[in-house]
C-alpha positions in Angstrom: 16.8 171.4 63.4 15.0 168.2 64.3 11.9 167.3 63.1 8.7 167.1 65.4 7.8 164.2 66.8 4.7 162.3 66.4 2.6 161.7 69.1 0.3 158.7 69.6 -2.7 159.5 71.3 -3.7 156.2 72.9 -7.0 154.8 73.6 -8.9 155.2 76.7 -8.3 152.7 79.3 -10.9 150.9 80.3 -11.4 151.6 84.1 -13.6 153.1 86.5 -17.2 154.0 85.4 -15.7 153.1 81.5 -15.7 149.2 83.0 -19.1 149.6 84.8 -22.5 151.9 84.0 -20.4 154.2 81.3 -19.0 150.9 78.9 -19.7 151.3 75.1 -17.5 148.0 74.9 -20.0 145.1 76.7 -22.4 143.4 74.9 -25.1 144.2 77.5 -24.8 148.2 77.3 -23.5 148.7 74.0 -27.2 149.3 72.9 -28.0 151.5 75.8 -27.7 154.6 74.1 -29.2 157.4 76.4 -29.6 161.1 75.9 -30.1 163.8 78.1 -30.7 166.8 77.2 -31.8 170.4 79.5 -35.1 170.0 81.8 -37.1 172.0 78.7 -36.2 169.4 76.0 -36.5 166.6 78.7 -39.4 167.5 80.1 -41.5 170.8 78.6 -41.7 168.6 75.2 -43.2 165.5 76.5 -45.3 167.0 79.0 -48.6 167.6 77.0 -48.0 163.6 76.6 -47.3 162.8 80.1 -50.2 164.6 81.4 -53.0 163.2 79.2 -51.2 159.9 80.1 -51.6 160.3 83.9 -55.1 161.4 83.7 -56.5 158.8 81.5 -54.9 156.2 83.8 -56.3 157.9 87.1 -59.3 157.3 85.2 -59.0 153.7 83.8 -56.5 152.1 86.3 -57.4 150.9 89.9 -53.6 150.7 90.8 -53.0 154.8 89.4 -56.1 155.7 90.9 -55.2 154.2 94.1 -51.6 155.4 94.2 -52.7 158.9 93.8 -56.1 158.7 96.4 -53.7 156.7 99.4 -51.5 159.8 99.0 -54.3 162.4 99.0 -56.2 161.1 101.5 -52.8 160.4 104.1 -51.4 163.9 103.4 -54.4 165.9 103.4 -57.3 164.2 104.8 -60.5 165.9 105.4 -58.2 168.8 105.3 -54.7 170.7 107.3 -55.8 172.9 109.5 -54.1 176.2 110.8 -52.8 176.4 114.0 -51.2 180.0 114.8 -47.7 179.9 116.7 -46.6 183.6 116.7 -42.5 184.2 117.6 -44.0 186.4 121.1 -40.3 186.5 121.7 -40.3 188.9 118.6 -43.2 190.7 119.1 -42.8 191.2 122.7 -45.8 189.7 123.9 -46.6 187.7 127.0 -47.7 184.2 127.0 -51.6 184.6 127.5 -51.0 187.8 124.9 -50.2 185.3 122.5 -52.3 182.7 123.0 -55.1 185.3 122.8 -54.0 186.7 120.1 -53.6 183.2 118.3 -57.5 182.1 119.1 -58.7 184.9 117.7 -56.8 184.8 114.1 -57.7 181.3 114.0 -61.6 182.0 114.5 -61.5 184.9 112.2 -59.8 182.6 109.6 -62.1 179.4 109.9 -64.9 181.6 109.4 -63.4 182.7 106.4 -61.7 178.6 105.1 -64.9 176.9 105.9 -67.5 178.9 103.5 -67.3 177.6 100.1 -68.2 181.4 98.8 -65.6 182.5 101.0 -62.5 181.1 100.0 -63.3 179.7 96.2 -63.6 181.9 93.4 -65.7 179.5 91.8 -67.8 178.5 95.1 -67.7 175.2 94.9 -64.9 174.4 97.9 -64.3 175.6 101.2 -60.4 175.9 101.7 -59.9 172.5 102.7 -61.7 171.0 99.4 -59.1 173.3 97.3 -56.8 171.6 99.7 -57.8 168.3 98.4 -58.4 169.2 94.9 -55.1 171.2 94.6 -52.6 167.6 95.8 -55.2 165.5 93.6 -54.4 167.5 90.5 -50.7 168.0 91.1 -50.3 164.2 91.7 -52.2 163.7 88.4 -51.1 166.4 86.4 -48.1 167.5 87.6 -48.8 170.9 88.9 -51.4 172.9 89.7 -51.9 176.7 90.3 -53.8 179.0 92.5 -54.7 181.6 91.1 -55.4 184.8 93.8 -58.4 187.3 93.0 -60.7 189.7 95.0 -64.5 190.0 94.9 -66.3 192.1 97.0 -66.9 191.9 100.4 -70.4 191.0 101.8 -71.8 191.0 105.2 -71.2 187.3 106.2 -67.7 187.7 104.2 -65.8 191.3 105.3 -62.6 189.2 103.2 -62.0 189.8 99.7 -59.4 187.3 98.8 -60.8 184.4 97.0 -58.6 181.7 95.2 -59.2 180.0 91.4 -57.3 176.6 91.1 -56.2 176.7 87.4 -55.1 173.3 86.1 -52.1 172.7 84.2 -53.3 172.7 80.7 -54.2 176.4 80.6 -50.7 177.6 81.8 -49.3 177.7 78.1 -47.4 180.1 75.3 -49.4 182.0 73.7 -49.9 181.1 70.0 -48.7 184.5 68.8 -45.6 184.4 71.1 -44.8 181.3 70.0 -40.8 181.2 68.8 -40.0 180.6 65.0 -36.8 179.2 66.7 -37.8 176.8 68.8 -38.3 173.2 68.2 -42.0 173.2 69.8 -44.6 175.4 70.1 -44.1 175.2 73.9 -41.6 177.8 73.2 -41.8 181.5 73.2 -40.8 184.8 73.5 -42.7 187.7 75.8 -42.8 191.4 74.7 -40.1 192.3 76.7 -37.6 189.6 75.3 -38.0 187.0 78.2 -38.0 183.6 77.4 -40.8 181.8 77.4 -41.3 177.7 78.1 -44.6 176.4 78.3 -46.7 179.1 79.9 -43.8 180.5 81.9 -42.1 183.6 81.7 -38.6 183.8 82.7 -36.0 186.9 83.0 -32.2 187.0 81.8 -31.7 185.3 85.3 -34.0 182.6 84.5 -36.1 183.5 87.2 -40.3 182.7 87.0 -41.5 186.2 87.0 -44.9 185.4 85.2 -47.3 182.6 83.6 -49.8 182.8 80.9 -53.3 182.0 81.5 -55.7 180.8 78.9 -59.5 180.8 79.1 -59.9 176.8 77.2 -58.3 173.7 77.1 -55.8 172.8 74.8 -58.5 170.8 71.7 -61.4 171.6 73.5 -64.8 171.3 71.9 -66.1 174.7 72.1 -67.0 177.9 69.7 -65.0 180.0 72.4 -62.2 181.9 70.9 -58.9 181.7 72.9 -57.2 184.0 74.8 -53.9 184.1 77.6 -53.9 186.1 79.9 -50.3 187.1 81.3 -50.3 187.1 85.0 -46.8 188.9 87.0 -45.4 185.7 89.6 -45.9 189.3 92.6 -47.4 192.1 92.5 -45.4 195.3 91.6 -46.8 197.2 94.7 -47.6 194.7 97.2 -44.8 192.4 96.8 -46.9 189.2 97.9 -47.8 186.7 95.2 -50.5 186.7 92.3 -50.5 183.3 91.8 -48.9 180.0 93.1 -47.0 177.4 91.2 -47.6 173.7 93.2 -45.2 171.1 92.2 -41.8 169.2 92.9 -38.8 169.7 90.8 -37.1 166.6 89.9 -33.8 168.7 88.1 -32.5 172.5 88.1 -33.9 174.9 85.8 -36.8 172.7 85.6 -40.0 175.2 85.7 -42.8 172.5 85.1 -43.9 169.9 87.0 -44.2 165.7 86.3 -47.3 163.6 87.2 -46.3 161.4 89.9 -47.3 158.6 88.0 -44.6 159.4 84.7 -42.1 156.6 85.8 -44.9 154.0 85.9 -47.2 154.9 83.4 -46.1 152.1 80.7 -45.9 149.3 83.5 -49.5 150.5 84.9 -51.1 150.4 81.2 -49.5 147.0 80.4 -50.6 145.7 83.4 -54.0 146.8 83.1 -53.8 146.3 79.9 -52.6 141.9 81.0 -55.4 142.3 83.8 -58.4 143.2 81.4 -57.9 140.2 79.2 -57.5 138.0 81.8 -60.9 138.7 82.9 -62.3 138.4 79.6 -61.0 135.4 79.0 -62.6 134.1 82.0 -65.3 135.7 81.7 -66.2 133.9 78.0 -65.2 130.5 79.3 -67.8 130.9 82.7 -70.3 130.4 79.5 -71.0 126.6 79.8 -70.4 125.9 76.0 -71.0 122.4 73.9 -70.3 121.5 70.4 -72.3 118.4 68.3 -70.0 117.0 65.9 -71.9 115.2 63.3 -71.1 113.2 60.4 -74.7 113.9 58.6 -74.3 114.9 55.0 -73.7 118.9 54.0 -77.2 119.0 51.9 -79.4 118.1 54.7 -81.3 120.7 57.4 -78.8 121.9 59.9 -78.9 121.1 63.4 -79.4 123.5 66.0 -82.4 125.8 64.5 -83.7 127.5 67.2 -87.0 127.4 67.7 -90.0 129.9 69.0 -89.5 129.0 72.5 -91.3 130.0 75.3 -94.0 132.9 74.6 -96.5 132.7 77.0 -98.8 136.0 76.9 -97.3 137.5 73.4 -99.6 139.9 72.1 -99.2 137.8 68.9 -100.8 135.0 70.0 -97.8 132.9 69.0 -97.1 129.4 69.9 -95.1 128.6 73.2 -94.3 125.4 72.3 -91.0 124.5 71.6 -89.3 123.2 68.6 -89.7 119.9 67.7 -87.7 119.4 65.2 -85.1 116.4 65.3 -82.2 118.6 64.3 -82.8 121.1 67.2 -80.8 120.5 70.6 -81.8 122.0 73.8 -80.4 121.9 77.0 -82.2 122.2 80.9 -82.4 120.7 84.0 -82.8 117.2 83.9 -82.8 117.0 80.1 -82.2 113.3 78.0 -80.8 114.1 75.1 -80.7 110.9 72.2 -78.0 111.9 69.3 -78.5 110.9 65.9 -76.1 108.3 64.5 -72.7 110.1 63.7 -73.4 112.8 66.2 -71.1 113.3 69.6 -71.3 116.1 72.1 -67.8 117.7 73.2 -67.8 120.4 75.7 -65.2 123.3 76.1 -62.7 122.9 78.7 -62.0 126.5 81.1 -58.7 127.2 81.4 -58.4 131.1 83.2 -57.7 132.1 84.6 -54.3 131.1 84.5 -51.9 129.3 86.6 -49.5 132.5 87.9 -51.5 135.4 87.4 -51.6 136.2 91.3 -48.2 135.8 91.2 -47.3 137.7 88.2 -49.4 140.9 89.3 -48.4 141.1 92.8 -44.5 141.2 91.5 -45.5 144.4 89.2 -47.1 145.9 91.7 -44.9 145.4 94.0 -42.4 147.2 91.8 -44.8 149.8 90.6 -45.0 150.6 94.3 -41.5 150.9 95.0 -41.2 153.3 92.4 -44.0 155.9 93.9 -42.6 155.8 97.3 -45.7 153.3 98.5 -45.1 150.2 99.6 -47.3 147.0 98.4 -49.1 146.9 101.6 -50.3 150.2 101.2 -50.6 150.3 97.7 -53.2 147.2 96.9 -54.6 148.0 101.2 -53.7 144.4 101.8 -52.3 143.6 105.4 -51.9 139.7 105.3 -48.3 140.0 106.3 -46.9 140.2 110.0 -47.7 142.9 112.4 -43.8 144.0 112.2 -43.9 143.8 108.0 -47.2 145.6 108.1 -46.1 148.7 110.5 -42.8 149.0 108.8 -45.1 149.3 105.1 -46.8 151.6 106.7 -43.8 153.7 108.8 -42.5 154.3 105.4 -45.1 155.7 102.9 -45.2 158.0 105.7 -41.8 159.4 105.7 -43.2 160.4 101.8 -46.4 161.4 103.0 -45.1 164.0 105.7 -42.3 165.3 102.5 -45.1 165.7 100.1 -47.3 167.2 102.7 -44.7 169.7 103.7 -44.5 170.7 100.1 -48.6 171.8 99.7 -47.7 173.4 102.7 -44.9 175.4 101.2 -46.4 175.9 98.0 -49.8 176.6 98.9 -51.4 176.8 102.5 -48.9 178.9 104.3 -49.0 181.7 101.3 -52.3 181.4 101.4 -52.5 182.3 104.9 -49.7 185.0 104.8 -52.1 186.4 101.8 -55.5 186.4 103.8 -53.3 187.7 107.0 -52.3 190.7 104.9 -55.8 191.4 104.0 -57.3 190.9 107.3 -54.6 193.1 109.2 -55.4 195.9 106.0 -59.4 195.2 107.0 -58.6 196.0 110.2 -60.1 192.5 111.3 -56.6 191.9 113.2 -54.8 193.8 114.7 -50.5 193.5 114.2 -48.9 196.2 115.0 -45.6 196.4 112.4 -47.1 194.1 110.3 -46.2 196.5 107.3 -43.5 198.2 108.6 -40.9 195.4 108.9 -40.5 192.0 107.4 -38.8 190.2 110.5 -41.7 191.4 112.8 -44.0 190.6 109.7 -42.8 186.9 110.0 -43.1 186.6 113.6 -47.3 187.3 113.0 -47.4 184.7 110.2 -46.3 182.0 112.0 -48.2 179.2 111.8 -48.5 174.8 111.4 -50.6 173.1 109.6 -52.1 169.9 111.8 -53.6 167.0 109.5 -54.0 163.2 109.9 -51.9 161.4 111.6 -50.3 158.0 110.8 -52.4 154.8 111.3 -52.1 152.7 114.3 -51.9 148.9 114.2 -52.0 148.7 117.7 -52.9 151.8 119.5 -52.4 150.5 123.1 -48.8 149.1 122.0 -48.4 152.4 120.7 -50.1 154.8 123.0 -47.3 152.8 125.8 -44.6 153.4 123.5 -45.6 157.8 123.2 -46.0 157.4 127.1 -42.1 156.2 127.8 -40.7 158.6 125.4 -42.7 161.3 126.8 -41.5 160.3 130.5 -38.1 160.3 129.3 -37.8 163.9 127.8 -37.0 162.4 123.7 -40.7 164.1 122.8 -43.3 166.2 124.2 -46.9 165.5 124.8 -47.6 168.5 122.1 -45.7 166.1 119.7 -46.9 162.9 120.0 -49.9 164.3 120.0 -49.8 166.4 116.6 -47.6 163.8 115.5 -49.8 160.4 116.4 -53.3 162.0 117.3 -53.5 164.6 114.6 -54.9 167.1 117.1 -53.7 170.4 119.4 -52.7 169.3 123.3 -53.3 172.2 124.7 -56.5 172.3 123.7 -57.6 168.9 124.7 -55.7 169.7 128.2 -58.1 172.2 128.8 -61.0 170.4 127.5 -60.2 167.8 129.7 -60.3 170.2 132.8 -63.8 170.6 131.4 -64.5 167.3 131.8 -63.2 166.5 134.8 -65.4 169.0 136.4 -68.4 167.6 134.9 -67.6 164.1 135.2 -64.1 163.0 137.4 -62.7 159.7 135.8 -62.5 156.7 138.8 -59.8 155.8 140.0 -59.9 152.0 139.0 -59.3 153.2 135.7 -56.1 154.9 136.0 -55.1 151.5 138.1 -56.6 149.4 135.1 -54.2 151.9 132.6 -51.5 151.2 134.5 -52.0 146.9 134.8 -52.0 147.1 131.4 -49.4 149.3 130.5 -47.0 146.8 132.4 -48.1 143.5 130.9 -47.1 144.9 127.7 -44.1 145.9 128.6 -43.5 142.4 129.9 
């Protein structure tokens, strides 16, 4: 019988990704040693870090604070504001049906979002505020919740729903659930066996079914004892959510958010960090400063004593003469200073600030830009460039505006809506018939959009010409250009024009003016 043979194993050729980005054999990667691990050991372990990070340089950095404020106030504004668009088709209702119907729900609900005791549990923000503050800490933390709970009804408020935004660092594990497995105390395990990863509770299909709630801040400064407080993700009965989760998933599985500013923060603080001494530098050498070299002996009175100076009116009744003495120097306007033999004056020479500081900065920040979505432009609010370079900055931070604004949307105005809805059709305030009864029609009544600011015109005539052609050739409606462009509703301003008109008819030089220069634009 023949004896086995021996095989070789041979030694992976070197091709593909093994020649490029995956190498361990070129000198420029062979130190790149990187490990990734799942989104809880990536990210659930460093977050605590990357939080207090974020904040401190919201606080400290112009370029993080501005990063963060440029998004807040683009997406959000002085606030989205509900617009009801029912499916009638679904509900079976007529056209002026609807549009009543739509009026109505969006009176009864502005009473309700405008009141800072009707909306916030803690009365300090009418619904577009928690608007605001819900993006500003999400951008800066990395999530935020909301946090639903009832208080009763008064007679400027029939509504009980009222809304508690709870900022990341209270959504934790609970000391006593804490795992003796786990690596960190982030980790945990819930009475009924669920997992358990910073604050959230998930089942055996790693589904988010609850979150832990605690009453203080993680090293907080007070005599308060703490305590979580488990809340379920929906209500066992009512199926509609407790509590909502805002933030942006980077990777699968991944149950807590990033600050927005975690891919920047060591460039940001270096930066800062390059920008304050600059400015201290020239801020020591803006003192005008001299130096007498002299070659007097070491035993004799030194120079420079300072003297009494001037003390005109000191309750002391001291001299306001100044110092005679020889070895004193003083310097003013017009002064003739005589040295002493051996003695020379040399004064300091200002360097800052230096030679390619502009230069330097702008680059980081440039890059610093690219990596939160905003373009230098934008970033720094510096339009020196061309009008083309200048729109296209600003046509592109709005492609991320409109994604991040479509995500507080998802996250948080439209359940907040659907929640309120509920309430009010329970109160009785609305009427929807089926609202309870079946989840399609259910849908149809929640429809709604969420209208906010619009992007910012360079030139508004160039661009109010361009809406005009597009609208005239079918590729967009006057209802979209003017939600998109205008930020507002054009129905609405239709009939409010109608309005007008009857009070005050435009001439018709005007429309002719429009139209002259309408053409010599497009010439």
């Amino acid at each position: 019988m023949d004896a086995p043979k021996t095989i070789m194993h041979k030694a992976p050729q070197v091709k593909g990704y093994g020649d490029a980005g995956a190498s361990v054999t070129k000198r420029s990667l062979k130190g790149f040693t990187a490990r990734s691990g799942s989104p809880n050991e990536d990210i659930n372990y460093n977050n605590y870090t990357l939080r207090q990070r974020g904040r401190m340089l919201y606080m400290s950095s112009p370029i993080a604070s501005s990063a963060i404020n440029t998004t807040r106030t683009k997406a959000v504004g002085m606030g989205l504001h509900m617009k009801s668009a029912i499916n009638r088709t679904i509900l079976g209702l007529s056209e002026e049906e609807a549009k009543k119907w739509e009026k109505m729900t969006e009176a009864e609900f502005n009473m309700w979002a405008k009141n800072k005791q009707n909306c916030d549990a803690l009365g300090l923000n009418n619904f577009y505020g928690l608007q605001q503050l819900a993006i500003l800490s999400w951008l800066m933390s990395g999530d935020v919740f909301a946090l639903f709970t009832r208080e009763a009804s008064t007679l400027t408020n029939p509504h009980q729903l009222r809304i508690h935004l709870i900022e990341a660092d209270r959504i934790s594990t609970p000391t006593g659930k804490v795992s003796t497995t786990g690596f960190t105390a982030i980790e945990g395990r819930a009475d009924n066996g669920n997992k358990i990863f910073d604050g959230v509770e998930i089942n055996s299909r790693n589904k988010a079914v609850a979150y832990y709630i605690r009453n203080t801040y993680p090293y907080q400064a007070a005599a308060e004892q703490t305590e979580w407080q488990r809340v379920a993700t929906i209500g066992e009965k009512t199926g509609m959510p407790n509590i909502l989760h805002i933030m942006n998933a980077e990777r699968p599985d991944q149950y807590r958010g990033v600050t927005y500013l975690a891919q920047a923060i060591e460039p940001i603080l270096q930066l800062r960090r390059y920008t304050e001494s600059e400015l201290m530098a020239a801020l020591i050498q803006t003192y005008f400063t001299a130096w007498v070299e002299t070659e007097a002996p070491t035993s004799d009175i030194p120079f420079a004593e300072v003297g009494a100076g001037s003390t005109i009116g000191a309750p002391n009744g001291e001299s306001d003469d100044l110092s005679e003495d020889e070895s004193e120097y003083e310097m003013g306007p017009g002064t003739t200073l005589h040295l002493q033999p051996g003695e020379k004056v040399n004064f300091g020479n200002p360097t800052m600030p230096t030679a390619g500081f502009e230069t330097f900065t702008k680059t980081n920040e440039k890059m610093i830009g690219a990596g939160m979505e905003i373009p230098y432009d934008v970033l720094m609010k510096e339009f020196n460039s061309s009008y083309s370079a200048a729109k296209g900055a600003l046509e592109e931070v709005w492609e991320a505006i409109k994604m991040r604004r479509s995500w507080l949307v998802d996250d948080f105005c439209q359940p907040v809506y659907e929640r309120w809805l509920a309430e009010a059709v329970a109160l009785g305030r609305i009427k929807a018939p089926g609202f309870f009864n079946d989840p399609l029609v259910r849908d149809a009544w929640c429809g709604a959009r969420w209208d906010g600011p619009a992007q910012t015109h360079l030139d508004p005539l160039k661009e109010a010409n361009a809406n005009a052609i597009a609208v005239d050739r079918g590729w967009k409606t006057n209802e979209q250009v003017t939600r998109e462009h205008y930020g507002g509703d054009w129905t609405d301003n239709a009939e409010r024009r109608k309005q007008e008109d009857m009070i005050l008819p435009p001439p018709a030089s005007q429309t002719i003016l429009l139209q002259e220069e309408g053409s010599k634009n497009a010439e």
